[in-house]
N, C-alpha and C positions, 0 to 999 in steps of 0.2 A: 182586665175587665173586673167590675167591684162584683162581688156576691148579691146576690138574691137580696138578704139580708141587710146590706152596710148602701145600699143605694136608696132606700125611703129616708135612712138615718142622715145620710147625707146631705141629700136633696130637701130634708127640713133644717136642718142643721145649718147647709154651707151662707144663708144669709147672719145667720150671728156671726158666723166666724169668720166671716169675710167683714161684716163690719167693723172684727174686732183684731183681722191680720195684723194691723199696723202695731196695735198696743204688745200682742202677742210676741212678732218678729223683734220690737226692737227689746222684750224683755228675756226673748230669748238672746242674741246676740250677749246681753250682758253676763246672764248666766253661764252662757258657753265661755264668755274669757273669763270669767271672773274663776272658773273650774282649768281652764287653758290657756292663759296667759300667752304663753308661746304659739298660740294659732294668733292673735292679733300682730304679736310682735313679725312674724316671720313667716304667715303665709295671707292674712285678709289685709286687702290695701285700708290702711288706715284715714287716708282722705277720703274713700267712701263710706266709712262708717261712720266719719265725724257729720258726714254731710244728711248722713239716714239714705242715700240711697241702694245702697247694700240693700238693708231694711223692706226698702219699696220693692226692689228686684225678685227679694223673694218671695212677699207677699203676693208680686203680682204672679211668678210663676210655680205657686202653690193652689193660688185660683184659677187660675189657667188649667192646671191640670185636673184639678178637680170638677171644673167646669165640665169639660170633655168626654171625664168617665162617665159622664152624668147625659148630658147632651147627644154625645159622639161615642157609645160605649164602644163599637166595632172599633173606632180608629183610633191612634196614638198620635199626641199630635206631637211627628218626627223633627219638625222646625225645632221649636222648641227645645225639645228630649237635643237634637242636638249639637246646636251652639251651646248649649249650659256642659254637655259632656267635651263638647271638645276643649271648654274654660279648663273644668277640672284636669282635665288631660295633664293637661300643660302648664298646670299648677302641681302635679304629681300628686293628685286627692287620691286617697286607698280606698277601698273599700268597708276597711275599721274604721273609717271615718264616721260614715254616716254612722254608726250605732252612737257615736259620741254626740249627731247632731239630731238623730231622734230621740237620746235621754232628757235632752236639754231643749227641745224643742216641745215637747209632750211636757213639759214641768212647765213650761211657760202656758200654755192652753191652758193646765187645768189649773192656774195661778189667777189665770185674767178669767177665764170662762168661771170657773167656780163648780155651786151646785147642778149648773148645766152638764157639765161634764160628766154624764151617767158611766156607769162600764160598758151600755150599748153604743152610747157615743164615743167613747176611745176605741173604740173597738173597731169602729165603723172608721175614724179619720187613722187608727194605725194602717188600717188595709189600705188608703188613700196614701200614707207616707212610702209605705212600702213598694206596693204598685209604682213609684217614681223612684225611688232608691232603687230596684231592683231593675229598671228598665235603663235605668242612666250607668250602674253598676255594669250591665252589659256592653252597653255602646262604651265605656272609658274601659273593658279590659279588649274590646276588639280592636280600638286604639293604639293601645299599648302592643299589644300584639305585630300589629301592623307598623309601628314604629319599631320595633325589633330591642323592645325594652322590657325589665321585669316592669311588674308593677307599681306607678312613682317613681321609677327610677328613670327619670325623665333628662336628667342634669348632668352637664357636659361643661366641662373650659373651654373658653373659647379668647381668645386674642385678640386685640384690637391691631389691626395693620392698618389702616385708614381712618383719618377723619376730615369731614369737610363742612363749612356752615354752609350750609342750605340758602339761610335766609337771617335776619337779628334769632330769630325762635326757633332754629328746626337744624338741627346740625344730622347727617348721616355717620355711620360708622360701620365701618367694614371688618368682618370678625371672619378668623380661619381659627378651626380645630387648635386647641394648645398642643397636644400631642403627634401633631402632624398629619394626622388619619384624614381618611376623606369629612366632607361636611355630608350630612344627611341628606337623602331625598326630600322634595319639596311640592306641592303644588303652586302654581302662581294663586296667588291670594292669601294664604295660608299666613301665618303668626308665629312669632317665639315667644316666652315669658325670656326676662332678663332679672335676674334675684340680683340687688345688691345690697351690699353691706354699707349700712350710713352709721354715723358718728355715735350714735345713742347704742350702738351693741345690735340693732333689730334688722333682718333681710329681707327689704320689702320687693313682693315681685310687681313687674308690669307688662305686662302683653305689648309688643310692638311688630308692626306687619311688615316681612319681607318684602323689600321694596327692590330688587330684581330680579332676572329671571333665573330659574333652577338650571343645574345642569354645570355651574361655575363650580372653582375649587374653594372659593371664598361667598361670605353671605355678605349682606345690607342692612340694614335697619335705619329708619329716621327715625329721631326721637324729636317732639316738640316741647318745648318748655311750655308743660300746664304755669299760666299765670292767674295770681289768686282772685284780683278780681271784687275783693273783700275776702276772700273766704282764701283757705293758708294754702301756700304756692305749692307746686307737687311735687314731693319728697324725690322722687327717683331719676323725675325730668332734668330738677334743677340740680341734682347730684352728678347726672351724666353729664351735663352742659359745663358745669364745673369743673369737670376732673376727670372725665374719660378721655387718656389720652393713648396713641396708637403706644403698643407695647404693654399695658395694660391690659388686666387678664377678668372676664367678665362669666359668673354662671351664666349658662344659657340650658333653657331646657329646648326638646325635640321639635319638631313645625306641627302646630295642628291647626285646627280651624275650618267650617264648612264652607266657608266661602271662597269657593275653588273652580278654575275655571274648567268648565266644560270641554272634552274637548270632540269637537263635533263641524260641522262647516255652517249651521245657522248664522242668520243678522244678531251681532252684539248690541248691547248700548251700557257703555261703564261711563257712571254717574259717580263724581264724584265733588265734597267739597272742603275746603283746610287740607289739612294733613293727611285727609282719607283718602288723596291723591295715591299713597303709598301700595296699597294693595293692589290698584291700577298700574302703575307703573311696572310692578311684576308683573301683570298679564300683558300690557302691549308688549315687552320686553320679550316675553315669550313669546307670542304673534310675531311679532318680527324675527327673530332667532330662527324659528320653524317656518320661516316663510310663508305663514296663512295668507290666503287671501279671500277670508272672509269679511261682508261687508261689518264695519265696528264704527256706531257713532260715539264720539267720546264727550263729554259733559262735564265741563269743571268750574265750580266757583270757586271763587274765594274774595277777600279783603282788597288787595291790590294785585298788580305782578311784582310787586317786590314780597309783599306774604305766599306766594304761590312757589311753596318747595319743590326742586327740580323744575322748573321751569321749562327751560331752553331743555332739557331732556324731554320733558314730559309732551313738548310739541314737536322734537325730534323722531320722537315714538312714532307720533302718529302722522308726521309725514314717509316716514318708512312702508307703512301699508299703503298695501296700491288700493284699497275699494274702505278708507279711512276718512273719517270729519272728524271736524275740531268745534267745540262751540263753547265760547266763555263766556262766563259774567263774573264781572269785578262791582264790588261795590263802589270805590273806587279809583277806575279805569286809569285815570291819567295821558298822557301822550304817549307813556311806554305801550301800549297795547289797542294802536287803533282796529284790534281785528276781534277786537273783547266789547262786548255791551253792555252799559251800566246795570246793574243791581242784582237780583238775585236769579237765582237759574231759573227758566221756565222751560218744560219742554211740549207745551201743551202742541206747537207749530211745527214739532221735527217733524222727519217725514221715520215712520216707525214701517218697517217693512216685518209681512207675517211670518210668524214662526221665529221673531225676538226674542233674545234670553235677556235679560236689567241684572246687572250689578252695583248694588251701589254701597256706598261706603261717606261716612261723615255725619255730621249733627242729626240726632234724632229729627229734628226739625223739617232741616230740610230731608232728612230719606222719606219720612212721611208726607211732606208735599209732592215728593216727585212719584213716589207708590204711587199714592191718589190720582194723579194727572195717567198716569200710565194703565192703574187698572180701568178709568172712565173712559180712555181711549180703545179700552178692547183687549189689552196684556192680561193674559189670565198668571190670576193671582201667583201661581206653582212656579212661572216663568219669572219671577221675579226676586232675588237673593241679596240680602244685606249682609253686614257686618255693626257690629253696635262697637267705641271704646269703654269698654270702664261695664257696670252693668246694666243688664238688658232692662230697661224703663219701658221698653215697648211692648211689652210683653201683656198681652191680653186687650190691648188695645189696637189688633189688626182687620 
């Protein structure tokens, strides 16, 4: 909660400095590498800083929070606080960190702001930095905790004993412990970072979501190859795609991520589309394995059934469940799937039964269509859990 004090400052304050996040963020960004080099090189994805959306993620989840304390002082808004803790998790962020990215962040404000920047107004947005550093600081050491890790120390060898192409774009690869030890606990949903070493000397990491069920001696991951598109192909995708082959030994850090399945006997509905199939596919895996027999609508677009990674798994799933539906849209369709309907997903027509939990996973785009459809149908907001790739863009915009 902001003070007495740092809430009028604020609340006059936050439309300058919101008009002015964008110049701010990306002039901090430059000052922090240009002081830490080795944070671009080896731990911030370099394709989203070239893109600015790094930039936007932050700016929007700096206004976001600041919104809140202002708006919503009782409440914390946990969404937020944590998917961004569960990122840093699994990036192994310290807690020294933040003071390097409030040096550098506070020199940027008062670079672009100027004479605005009183000492009642730094004063007033330090309490506003901190109040989020110290809230996110909490939730990433109970993380860490609960992963039976020090601090950061997230990273584990892992081996590559399988690989399979999915699809032209999307190859899976199966990793057991290099050491021999068990693999870690997992929730179905849940994500690894994967750090590797490319040609330049730099270790770029990437979040990729366990795509079977927990409880194996061995994990999954599908990786897709980011294609550029105009804008430069993805460092990590087209490195694994290239060169990771079984016997081949991969950092991996611990499983975090909030998008995790409930476990409970409520109606599902796992919406998914592209690649976002993946974090699906570990939860029906687990419904099936544990023999739920709750009811679960499944939702999936994508491109064609030849772009649709695991496929013949993916409807194998869910003919497994005895109280299970299937529903696709292909943009498309072709002959291979007369049980797929042209173009993009709608779920305005499902039959949604009360006391649905939504999971959904894929393009900002579409999770924001299918929220919207879901929350006008009557699915209260809380009932409803996404996953973002890359950074969260949706942020203050729910």
């Amino acid at each position: 909660m902001l003070s007495e004090q740092s809430v009028p400052v604020v609340r006059a304050t936050l439309p300058a400095v919101g008009a002015a996040i964008g110049d701010i963020t990306t002039l901090f960004y430059r000052k922090l590498f240009d002081a830490h080099p080795e944070l671009l090189r080896d731990l911030f994805n370099r394709g989203n800083q070239a893109s600015g959306e790094q930039q936007r993620a932050l700016a929007g989840s700096i206004a976001a929070f600041a919104g809140t304390l202002l708006e919503r002082p009782d409440a914390r808004p946990d969404a937020l606080l944590s998917r961004i803790a569960h990122k840093h998790a699994s990036l192994g962020i310290t807690s020294e960190q933040y003071k390097i990215v409030h040096r550098h962040l506070f020199a940027a404000i008062a670079e672009v702001l100027g004479d605005a920047v009183t000492p009642e107004v730094a004063a007033a947005w330090d309490e506003v930095y901190w109040l989020m550093a110290n809230a996110l600081v909490a939730v990433e050491t109970r993380l860490y905790q609960e992963a039976g890790v020090a601090e950061g120390e997230v990273w584990r060898s892992m081996e590559i004993t399988g690989r399979r192409e999915e699809t032209p774009d999307a190859v899976s690869l199966v990793l057991r412990p290099a050491d021999g030890g068990p693999t870690r606990p997992f929730l179905p949903g849940q994500y690894v970072s994967v750090r590797s070493s490319l040609p330049d000397g730099s270790r770029q990491i990437r979040q990729y979501s366990l795509s079977a069920a927990p409880g194996r001696t061995d994990w999954r991951i599908t990786v897709k190859r980011v294609r550029g598109d105009g804008r430069p192909e993805g460092e990590v995708s087209s490195w694994l795609h290239a060169h990771a082959r079984p016997g081949d030994v991969l950092t991996v850090s611990a499983p975090f991520g909030d998008l995790a399945l409930a476990e409970d006997d409520g109606p599902l509905l796992l919406a998914s589309a592209g690649i976002g199939v993946t974090p699906v596919l570990a939860m029906l895996d687990h419904l099936a394995a544990t023999g739920s027999t709750r009811p679960v609508t499944v939702v999936h677009a994508d491109r064609s059934p030849a772009d649709h990674a695991h496929r013949q798994e993916h409807l194998g799933l869910v003919r497994a469940l005895p109280d299970a539906r299937l529903h696709l849209w292909y943009e498309e369709p072709g002959d291979a799937a007369p049980e797929a309907a042209a173009g993009r997903a709608d779920v305005t027509d499902l039959e949604l039964l009360p006391g649905l939990t939504a999971y959904l996973c894929g393009p900002v785009p579409f999770m924001r269509a299918v929220r919207g459809d879901l929350l006008r149908r009557g699915v209260p907001a809380e009932a409803v859990h996404y996953e973002v790739f890359g950074p969260d863009l949706w942020l203050g915009r729910q």
